[in-house]
C-alpha positions as CSV (number, residue, x, y, z in Angstrom):
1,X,-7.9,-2.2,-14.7
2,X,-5.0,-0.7,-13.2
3,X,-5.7,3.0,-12.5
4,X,-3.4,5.9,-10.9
5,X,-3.3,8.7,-9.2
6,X,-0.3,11.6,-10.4
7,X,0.5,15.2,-11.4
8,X,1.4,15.7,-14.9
9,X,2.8,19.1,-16.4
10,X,0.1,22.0,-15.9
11,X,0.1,20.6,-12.3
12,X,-3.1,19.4,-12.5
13,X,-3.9,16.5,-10.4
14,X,-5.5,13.7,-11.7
15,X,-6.1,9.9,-11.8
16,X,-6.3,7.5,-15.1
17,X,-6.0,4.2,-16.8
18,X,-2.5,2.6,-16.6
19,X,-1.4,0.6,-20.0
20,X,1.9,-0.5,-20.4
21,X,4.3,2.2,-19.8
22,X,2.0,5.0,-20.2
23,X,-1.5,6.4,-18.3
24,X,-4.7,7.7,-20.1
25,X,-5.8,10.5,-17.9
26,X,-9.8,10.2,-16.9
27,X,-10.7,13.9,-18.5
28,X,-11.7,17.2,-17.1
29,X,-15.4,16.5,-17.2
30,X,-15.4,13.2,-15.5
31,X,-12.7,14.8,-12.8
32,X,-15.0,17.5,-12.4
33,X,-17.8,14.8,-11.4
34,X,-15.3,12.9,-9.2
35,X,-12.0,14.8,-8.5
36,X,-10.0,11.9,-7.5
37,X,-10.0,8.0,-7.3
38,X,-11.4,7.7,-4.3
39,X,-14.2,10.2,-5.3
40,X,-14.6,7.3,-7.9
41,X,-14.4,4.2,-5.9
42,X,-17.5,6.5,-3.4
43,X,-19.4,7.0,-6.6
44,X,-19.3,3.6,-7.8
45,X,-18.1,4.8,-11.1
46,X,-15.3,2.5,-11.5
47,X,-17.0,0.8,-14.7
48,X,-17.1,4.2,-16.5
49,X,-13.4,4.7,-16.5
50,X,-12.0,3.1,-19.4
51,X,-14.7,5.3,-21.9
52,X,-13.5,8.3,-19.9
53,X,-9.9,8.3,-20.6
54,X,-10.8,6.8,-24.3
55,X,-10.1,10.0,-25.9
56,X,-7.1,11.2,-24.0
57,X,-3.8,10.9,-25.4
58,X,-1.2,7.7,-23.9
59,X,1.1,9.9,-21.5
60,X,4.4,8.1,-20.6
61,X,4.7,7.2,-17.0
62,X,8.1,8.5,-16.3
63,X,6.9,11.9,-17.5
64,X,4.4,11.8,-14.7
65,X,5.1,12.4,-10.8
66,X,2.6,9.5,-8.9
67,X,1.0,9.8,-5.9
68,X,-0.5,7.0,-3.9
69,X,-3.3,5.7,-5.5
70,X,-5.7,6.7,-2.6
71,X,-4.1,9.8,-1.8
72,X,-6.6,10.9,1.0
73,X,-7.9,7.6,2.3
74,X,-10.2,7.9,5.6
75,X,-8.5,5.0,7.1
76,X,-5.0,3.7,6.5
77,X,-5.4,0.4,8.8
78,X,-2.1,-1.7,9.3
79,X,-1.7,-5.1,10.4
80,X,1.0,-6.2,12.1
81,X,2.2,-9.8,13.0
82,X,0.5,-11.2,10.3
83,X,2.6,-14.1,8.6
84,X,3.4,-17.2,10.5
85,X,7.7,-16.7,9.7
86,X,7.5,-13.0,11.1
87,X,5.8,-13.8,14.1
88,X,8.4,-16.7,14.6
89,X,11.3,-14.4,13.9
90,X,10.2,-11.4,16.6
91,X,9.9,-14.5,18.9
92,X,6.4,-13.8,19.9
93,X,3.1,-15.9,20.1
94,X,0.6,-16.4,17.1
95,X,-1.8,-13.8,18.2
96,X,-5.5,-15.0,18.8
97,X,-7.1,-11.6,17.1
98,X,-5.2,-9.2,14.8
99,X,-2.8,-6.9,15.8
100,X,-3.8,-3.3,14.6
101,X,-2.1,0.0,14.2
102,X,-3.2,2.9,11.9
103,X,-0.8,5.3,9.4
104,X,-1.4,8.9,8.0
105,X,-1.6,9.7,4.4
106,X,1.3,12.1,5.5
107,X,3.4,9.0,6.2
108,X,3.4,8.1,2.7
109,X,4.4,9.0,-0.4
110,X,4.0,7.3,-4.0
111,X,5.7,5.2,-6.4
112,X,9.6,6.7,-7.5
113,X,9.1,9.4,-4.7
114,X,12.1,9.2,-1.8
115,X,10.6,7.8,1.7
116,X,12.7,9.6,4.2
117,X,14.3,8.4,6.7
118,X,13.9,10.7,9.7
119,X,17.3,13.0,11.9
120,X,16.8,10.9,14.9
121,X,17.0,7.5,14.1
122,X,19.5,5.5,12.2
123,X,16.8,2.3,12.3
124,X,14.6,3.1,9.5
125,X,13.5,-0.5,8.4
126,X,11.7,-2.0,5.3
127,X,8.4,-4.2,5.3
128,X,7.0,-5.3,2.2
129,X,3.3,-6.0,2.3
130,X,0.1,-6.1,0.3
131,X,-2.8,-3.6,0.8
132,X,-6.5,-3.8,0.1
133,X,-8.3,-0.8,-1.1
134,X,-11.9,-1.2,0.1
135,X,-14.3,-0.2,-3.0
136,X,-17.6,-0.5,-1.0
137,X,-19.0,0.9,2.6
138,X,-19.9,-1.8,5.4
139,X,-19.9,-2.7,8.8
140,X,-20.1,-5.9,10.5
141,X,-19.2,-7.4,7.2
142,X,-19.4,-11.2,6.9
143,X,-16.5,-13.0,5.9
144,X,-18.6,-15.0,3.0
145,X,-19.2,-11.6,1.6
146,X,-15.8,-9.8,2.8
147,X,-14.5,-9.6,-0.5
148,X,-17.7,-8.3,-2.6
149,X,-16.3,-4.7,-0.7
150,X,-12.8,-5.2,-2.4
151,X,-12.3,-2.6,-4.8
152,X,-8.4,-3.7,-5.5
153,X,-4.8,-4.3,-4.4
154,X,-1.1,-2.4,-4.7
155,X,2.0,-2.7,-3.4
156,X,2.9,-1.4,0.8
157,X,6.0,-0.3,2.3
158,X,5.3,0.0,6.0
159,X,8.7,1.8,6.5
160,X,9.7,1.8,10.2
161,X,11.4,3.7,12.2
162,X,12.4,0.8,15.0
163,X,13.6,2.4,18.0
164,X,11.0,4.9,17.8
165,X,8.2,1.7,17.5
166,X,9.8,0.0,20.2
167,X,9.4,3.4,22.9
168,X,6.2,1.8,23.8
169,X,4.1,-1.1,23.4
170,X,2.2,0.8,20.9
171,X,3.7,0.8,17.0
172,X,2.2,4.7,16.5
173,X,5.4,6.3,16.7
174,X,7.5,4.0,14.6
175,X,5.0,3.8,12.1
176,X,4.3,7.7,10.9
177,X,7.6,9.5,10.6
178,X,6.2,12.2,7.2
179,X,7.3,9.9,4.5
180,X,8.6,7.3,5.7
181,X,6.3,4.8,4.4
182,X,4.7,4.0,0.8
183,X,2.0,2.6,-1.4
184,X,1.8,2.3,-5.4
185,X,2.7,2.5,-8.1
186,X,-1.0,2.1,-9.3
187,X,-4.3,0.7,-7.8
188,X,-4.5,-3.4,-9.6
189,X,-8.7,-3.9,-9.2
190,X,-10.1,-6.8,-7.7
191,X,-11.4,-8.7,-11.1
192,X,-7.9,-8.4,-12.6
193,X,-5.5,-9.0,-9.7
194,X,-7.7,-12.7,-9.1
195,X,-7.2,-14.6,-5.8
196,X,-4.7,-13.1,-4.0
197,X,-3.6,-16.6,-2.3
198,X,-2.5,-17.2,-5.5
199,X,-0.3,-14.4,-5.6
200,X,3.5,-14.0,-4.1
201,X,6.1,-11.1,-3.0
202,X,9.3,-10.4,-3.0
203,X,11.4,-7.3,-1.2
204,X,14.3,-6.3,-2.6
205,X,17.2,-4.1,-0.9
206,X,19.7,-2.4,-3.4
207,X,18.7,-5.7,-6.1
208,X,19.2,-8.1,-3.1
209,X,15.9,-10.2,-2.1
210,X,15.6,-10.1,1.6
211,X,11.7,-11.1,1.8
212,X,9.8,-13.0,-0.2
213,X,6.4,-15.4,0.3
214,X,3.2,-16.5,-0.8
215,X,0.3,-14.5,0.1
216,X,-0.9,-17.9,1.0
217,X,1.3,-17.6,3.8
218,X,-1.4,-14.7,5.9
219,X,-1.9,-16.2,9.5
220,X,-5.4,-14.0,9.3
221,X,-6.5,-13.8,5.6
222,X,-8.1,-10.9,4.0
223,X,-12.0,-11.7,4.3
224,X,-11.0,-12.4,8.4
225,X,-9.7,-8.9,8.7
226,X,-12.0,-7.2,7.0
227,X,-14.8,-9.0,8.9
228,X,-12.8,-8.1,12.2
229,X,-12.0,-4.6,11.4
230,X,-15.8,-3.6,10.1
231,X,-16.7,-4.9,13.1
232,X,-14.7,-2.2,15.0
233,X,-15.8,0.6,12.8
234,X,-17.4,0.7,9.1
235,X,-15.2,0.5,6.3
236,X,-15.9,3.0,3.4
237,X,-14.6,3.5,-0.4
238,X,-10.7,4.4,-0.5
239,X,-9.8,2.8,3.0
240,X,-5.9,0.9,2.7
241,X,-6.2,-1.8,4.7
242,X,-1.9,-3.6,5.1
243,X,-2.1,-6.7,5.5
244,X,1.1,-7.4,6.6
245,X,4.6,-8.6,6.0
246,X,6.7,-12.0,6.4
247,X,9.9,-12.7,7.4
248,X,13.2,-11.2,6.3
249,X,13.1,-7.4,7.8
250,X,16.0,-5.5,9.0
251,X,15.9,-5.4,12.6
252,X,15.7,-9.2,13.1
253,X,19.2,-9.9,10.8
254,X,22.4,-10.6,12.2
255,X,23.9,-8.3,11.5
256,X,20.7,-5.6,11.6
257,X,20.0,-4.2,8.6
258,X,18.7,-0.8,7.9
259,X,18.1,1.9,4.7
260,X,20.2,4.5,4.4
261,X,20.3,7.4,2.3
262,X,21.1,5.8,-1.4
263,X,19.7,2.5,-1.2
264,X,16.8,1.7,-3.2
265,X,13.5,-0.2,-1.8
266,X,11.5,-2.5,-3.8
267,X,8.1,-4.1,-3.3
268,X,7.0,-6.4,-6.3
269,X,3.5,-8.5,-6.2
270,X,2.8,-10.4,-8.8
271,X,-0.1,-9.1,-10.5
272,X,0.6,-5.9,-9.4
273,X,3.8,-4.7,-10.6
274,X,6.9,-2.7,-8.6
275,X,6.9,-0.4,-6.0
276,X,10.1,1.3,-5.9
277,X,11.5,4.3,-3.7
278,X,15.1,5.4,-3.2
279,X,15.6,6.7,0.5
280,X,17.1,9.9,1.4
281,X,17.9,11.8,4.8
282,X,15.7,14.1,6.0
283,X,17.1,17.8,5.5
């Protein structure tokens, strides 16, 4: 399934079924039962989706304004240094555990929405990444079983604000500008999207590819973090855990390279789809 989270006309929020170019909203009675996906994911009703939004009508995507798919999620965790080339090209050390920084939801914004780039800094970067949506609760979460709490994947831009991540050694400040970051378009679940080893990305800047690389390529793979990070704290229903991204961002270009209002971003995974935001200046 590939599901959504959006507003429609009425301004009713809502969640539904993506097929092809359009979405099949869930219904009033089962949004009443479970007012948003991550209500859903909590609930474990997942499975009952595709009979709720049976009966409603196909409503075209660009008619809708999307959200990201977990708009509230308790946890947004974000892994940094996480493919072998981006390590290289920042000229540090392979870490020996994984490098951790958190987001807010109000960092993000969904699919076709503008990510901002902030009045103080001129170095707002791009870093195309995966993210796991964690479907059921646990802590201390062997990795043999790490992926049984997968609920599904979509499409990460850790936008960054570099001189403002670079302040200090910690990434907080760089990392949670309002806006400046962003996840969609829709939630791929775990039985659909397959391994995602066997899955690859590709960033795109204005139609130019600046990163692109096998999933393959994660120096800690997804069942590692999650068996690291539930040890930390548990992981429940809706948490965005961003795995990472490769080589190829703006900062470490010769010349640097950084959005500016008019430029479009674009995430693509295979089996996933597009993410796409234009950037703007904050105002």
């Amino acid at each position: 399934m590939r599901i959504s989270s959006y507003v429609a006309d009425g301004g009713v929020r809502s969640y539904g079924l993506v097929e092809g170019g359009a979405v099949r909203d869930v219904g009033e009675a089962f949004r009443h039962r479970f007012p948003t996906l991550r209500a859903a994911l909590a609930a474990g009703a997942l499975a009952a989706l595709p009979a709720a939004a049976a009966a409603s009508p196909r409503v075209p995507l660009d008619t809708v304004v999307l959200f990201p798919p977990i708009e509230n999620p308790d946890k947004i965790l974000c892994i940094g240094l996480n493919y072998m080339t981006h390590i290289k090209e920042t000229g540090r050390e392979a870490p020996s555990h994984p490098s951790i920084f958190t987001r807010y939801p109000s960092s993000l914004v969904g699919h076709a929405e503008p990510m901002v780039r902030p009045s103080v800094s001129t170095w707002f970067d791009f870093e195309g990444e995966l993210a796991v949506v964690i479907g059921r609760a646990g802590r201390a979460i062997p990795e043999a079983r790490a992926m049984d709490h997968v609920a599904g994947y979509t499409c990460f831009n850790d936008g960054s604000v570099r001189d403002y991540q670079r302040h200090t050694t910690q990434f907080w400040a760089g990392k949670n500008f309002d806006r400046s970051g962003s996840m969609g378009p829709w939630l791929v679940t775990a039985d659909e999207f397959g391994n995602p080893a066997a899955q690859s990305m590709v960033t795109r800047l204005n139609g130019a590819v600046l990163q692109s690389t096998p999933i393959s390529d994660l120096a800690f793979d997804i069942p590692k973090l999650i068996a690291y990070l539930s040890t930390v704290c548990e992981l429940v229903p809706g948490d965005v855990i961003a795995t990472g991204t490769p080589s190829g961002v703006g900062l470490f270009r010769e010349p640097k390279l950084f959005m500016k209002a008019g430029d479009r971003i674009e995430v693509e995974i295979s089996g996933i789809g597009t993410l796409s935001n234009p950037i703007v200046d904050e105002g």
